[in-house]
N, C-alpha and C positions, 0 to 999 in steps of 0.2 A: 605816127612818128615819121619826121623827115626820111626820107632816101637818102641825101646828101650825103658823103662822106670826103672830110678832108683826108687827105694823103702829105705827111710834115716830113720834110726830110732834113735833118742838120747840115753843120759844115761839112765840106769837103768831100760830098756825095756828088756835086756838080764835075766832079773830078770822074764818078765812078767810069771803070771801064780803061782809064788811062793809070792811073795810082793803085798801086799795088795787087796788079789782077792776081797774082798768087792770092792771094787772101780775097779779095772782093771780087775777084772774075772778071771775064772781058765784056761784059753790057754794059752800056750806059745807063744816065740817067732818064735820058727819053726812051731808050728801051723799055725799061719798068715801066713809063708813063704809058707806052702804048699797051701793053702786056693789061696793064691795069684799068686802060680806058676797056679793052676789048673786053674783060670780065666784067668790068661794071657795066657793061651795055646786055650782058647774059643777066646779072642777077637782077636788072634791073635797077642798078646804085645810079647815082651821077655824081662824079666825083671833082673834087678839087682840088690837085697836084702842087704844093709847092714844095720848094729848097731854098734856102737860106743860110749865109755864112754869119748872120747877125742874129744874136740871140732874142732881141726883142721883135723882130720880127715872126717868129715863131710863135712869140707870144701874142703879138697880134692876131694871128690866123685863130690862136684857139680861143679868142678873145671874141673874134667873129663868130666863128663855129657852136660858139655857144647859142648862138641868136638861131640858127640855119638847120644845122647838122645833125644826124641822125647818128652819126659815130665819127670818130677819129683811128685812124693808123697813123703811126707816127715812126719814124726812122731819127730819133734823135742824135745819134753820131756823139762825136764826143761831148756834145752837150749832156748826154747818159749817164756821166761820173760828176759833172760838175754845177746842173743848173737845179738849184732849188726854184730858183724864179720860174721853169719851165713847170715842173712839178705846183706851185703855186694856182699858175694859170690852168693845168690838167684838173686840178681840183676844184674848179668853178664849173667845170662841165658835165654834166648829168648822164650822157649818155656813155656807150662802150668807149672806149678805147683799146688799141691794140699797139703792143711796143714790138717795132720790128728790127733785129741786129742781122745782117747776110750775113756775116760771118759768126764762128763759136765762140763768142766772147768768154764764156772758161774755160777754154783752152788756150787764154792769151796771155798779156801780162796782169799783176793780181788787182791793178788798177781798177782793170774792165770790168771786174767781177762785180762790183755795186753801182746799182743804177738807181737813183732816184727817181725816174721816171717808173721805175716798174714799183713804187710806193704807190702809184695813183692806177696805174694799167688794169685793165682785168682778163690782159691774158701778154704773154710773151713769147715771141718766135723767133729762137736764132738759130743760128748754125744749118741756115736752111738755103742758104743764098740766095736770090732776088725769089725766088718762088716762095717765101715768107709772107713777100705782100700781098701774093695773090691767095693765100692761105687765111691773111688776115683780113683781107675785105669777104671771102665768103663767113668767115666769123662773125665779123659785123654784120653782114645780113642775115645772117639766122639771126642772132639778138633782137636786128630790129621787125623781123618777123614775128618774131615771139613777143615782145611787145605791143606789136599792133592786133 
């Protein structure tokens, strides 16, 4: 099985770090990318980092990722409440996936609390802040360990 792992982050994460660090904290978004290159060079993953404010572009990546990848993390953002289409394209893809929230999303408004990506996920990590993702690619590499 691939090593590959894409890393999907929704809208408004390209913001992380400046928008609302009560709630998301002061990292950025290349913060997590480097945080996330550096464990994936431990577990032996090779990752592929993207953020997008456009919905069909996400969908592209895991449209790709089906061809490539060994797993998906995904940071859907508020595409979590509102994209069946994202969910759609999660479900053409065979291998793990991991839905990552930094923040507790039921601790929020009652909006947050349904996520249609976690219809397709097979695991979810919130309330953990940016060290979710790093929680969730060692995830995906046990899986794809145990697979191979």
């Amino acid at each position: 099985m691939s090593r590959l792992v894409y890393v999907l982050n929704g809208p408004n994460l390209n913001l992380l770090g400046k928008r609302q660090p009560h709630i998301y904290g002061s990292e950025t978004l290349a913060d997590v990318e480097a945080s996330c290159r550096s464990l994936a060079g431990e577990l032996g993953l090779e990752i592929r980092f993207h953020q997008s404010n456009r919905e069909y572009e996400i969908i592209d990546w895991v449209h790709e990722a089906r061809e490539t990848a060994g797993g998906i993390v995904i940071n859907p953002a508020a595409f979590t409440h509102t994209s069946v289409a994202i969910l759609d394209a999660l479900n053409t893809f065979e291998a793990p996936v991991i839905e990552v929230h930094i923040s507790n999303v039921h601790k929020r408004e009652a909006f947050r609390h349904h996520s249609y990506v976690s219809l397709r996920a097979d695991g979810v990590i919130a309330g953990l802040g940016t060290q979710g993702y790093l929680l969730a690619l060692r995830r995906v590499a046990q899986l794809i360990d145990t697979k191979a």
